[in-house]
ROKELO-711525 format. One record per residue (C-alpha): z, x, y. Coordinates in steps of 0.001 Angstrom, whole numbers, plus 500000, padded with zeros to 6 digits. Example, Ala and Ser with C-alpha at 12.3 -4.5 7.8 and 13.67 -1.06 7.14 Angstrom:
% residues 2
507800512300495500 507140513670498940 
% end
This chain:
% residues 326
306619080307409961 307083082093406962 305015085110407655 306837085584411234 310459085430409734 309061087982406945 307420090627410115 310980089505411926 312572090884409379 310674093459408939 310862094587411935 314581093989412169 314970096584408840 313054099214410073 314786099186414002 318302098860412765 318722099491408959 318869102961408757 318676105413404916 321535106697403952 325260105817404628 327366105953407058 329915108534406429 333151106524406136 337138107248405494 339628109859405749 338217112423407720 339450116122406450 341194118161408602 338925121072410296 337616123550408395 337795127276409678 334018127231410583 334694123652412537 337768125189413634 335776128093415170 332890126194416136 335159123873418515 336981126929420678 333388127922421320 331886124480422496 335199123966423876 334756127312426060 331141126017426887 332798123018428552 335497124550430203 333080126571431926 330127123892432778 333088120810433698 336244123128434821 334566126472436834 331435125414437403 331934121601437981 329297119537439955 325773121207439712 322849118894440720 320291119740443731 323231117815445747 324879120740444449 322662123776444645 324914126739444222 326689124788441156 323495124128439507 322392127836439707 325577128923438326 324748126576435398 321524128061434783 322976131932435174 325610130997432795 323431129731430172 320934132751431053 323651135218429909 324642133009426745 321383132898425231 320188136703426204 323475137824424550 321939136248420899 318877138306421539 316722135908423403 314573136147426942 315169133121428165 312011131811430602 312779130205433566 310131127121434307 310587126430437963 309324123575439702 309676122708443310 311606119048444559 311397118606448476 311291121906449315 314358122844446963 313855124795443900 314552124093440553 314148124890437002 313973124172433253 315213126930431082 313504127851427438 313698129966424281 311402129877421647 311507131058417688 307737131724417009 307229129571413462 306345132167410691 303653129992408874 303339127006411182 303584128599414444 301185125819415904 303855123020415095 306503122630417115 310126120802417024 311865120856420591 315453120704420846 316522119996424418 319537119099426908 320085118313430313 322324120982432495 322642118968435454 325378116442436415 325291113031437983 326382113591441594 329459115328442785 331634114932438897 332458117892436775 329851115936433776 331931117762431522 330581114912428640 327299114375430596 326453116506429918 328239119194429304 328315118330425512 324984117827424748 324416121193426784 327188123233424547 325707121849421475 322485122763422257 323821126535423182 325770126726419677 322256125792418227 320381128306419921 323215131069418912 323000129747415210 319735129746414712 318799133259417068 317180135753414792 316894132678411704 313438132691410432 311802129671410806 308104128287409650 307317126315412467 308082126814415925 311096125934417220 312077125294420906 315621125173423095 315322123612426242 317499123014429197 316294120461431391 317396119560435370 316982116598437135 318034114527434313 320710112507436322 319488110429439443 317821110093441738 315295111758439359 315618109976436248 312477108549435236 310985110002437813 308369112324438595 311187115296439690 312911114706436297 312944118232434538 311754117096430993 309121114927432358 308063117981434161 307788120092430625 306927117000428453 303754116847430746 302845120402430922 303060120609427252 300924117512426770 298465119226429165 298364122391426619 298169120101423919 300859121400421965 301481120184418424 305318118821419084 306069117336415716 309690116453416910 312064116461419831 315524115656419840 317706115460423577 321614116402422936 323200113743425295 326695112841425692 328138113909422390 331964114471423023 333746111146423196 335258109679420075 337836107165419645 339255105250416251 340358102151418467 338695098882417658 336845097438420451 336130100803421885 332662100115420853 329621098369423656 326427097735423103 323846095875425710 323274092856423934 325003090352421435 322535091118418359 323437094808418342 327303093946418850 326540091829415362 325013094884413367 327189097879414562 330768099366414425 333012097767417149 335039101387416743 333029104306418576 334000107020416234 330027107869414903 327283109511416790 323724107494417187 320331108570416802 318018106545419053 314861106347420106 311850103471420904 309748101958418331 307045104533417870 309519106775417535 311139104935414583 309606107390411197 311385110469413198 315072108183413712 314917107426410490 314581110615408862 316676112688411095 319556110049410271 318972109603406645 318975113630406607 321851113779408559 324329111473406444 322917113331403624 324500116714405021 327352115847406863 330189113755406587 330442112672409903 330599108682410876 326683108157411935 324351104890413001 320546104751414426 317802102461416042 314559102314416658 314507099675419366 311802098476422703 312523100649425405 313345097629427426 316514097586425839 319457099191428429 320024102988426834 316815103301424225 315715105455426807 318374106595428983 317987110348428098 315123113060428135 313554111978425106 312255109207427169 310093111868429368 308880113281425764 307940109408424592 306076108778427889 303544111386427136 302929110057423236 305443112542421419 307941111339419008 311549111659419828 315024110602420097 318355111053421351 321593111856419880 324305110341421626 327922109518421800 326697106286423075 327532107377426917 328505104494429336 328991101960425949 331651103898424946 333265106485427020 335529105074430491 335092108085432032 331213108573432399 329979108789435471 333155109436437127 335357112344438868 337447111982435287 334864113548433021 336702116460432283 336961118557429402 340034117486428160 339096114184427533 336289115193424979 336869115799421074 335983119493420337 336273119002416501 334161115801416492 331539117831418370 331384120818416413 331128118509413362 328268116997414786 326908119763415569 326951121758412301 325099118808410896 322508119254413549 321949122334412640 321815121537408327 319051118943409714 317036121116411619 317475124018409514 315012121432407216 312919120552410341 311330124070411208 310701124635406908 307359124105405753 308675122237402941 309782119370405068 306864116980406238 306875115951409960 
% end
């Protein structure tokens, strides 16, 4: 009995005990970069949730205008992006990618990646317009950087059903093709849902009891998640995280079967044996407007984002360094 109350807790450490500290406190007000950094995301999302608005194969001529639009953002930084297109009863879609050849390590790989598309007919100005922006303000901060291993931007379609987890889900589409090249991916992160913030107590779900025990009842932090093999690449990306930000932060490594581990594109990266995780406002468990014709931009914290964001980028900045193990 011993011995399974000692792996039980364990197990418990290592899945919900993240290194490191929660940032915690007065936050300080914006600094010019921040400032700067939210007009820009917040541009981003007035674009994808406001002009654009619904863009899914339901939507065809939305989700093309997505794509274009983040075609002329990232050539404008000095990239070619690739079009990856892929073909969904008779309709035609397509991931979009950049790449930063690794100076030293070229042959190791860290993918950073983010769904374009939206669920339905909703402007998905959080889902996921936010994880998309980020993901863009990445690609523009690090175009031209040099980095030692390789380092990947992807947007994916078909994240939203009826694809998810599904054959026609764009990152299941890439995570297989790159399994079937065998490439070395040492590390993929998916930017999902990453604008919603609130200091109100209560504001906070989780799926089960146990969790609602261990974490913040206020949903002011951003999460790093991912399954259980996953849980050496949560844990560093976190503990690296509240090392070089100050922004309110919590992880898990936890079974799949548990409603959300997977609920993102680092699922379709998992199910082919790479490690990876999501970063995450927490989505339906936090935000009342997911999902719904009132995801708008308005109702998404620009400053909060660009924070998180900034220490993204600090963590990743250590991710594609040959000095950093992975």
């Amino acid at each position: 009995m011993l011995t399974i109350l000692a792996l039980a807790g364990a197990g418990w450490f290592f899945s919900v005990r993240m290194p490191g500290r929660s940032f915690s406190g007065e936050t300080a007000p914006a600094t010019v970069p921040e400032q700067t950094l939210a007009e820009e995301l917040a541009a981003h999302l007035h674009q994808l949730g406001r002009v654009i608005g619904a863009r899914s194969l339901e939507h065809p001529v939305g989700l093309e205008a997505a794509l274009v639009y983040l075609e002329r953002q990232l050539t404008a930084h000095g990239y070619d992006p690739l079009r990856i297109p892929f073909e969904v009863a008779g309709q035609t879609t397509a991931n979009l990618e950049v790449e930063i050849i690794g100076r030293t390590l070229p042959e190791e790989i860290v993918v950073v990646g983010a769904h374009y598309d939206g669920f339905y007919g909703v402007p998905a100005a959080n889902d996921n317009g936010s994880g998309t922006a980020a993901l863009l303000a990445l690609a523009k901060r690090f175009a031209g950087a040099p980095c030692d291993r390789t380092l990947r931007f992807v947007f994916f379609t078909n994240e939203e059903p009826p694809h998810f987890q599904q054959d026609t889900m764009g990152s299941l589409v890439y995570a297989r093709a790159c399994r079937d090249r065998k490439d070395d991916i040492r590390a993929m992160w998916s930017l999902e849902t990453l604008g919603y913030y609130t200091d109100e107590d209560g504001s906070q779900n989780y799926p089960s009891t146990i969790l609602r025990a261990a974490y913040p009842s206020r949903g002011n932090f951003v999460a790093f998640v991912g399954n259980l093999l996953s849980s050496g690449l949560v844990r560093r990306t976190i503990g690296r995280f509240r090392a070089l930000s100050e922004f309110p932060s919590e992880g898990a490594s936890l079974p799949s079967a548990i409603a959300g581990v997977g609920w993102s594109d680092h699922w379709s990266f998992a199910q082919v044996g790479y490690r990876a995780l999501m970063v995450t406002d927490t989505a339906v468990f936090r935000d009342p407007y997911y999902h719904t014709s009132e995801d708008l931009p308005e109702r998404l914290d620009t400053e909060s984002l660009a924070r998180v964001t900034l220490g993204l980028a600090a963590v990743l900045e250590e991710f594609v360094s040959e000095d950093t193990e992975l």
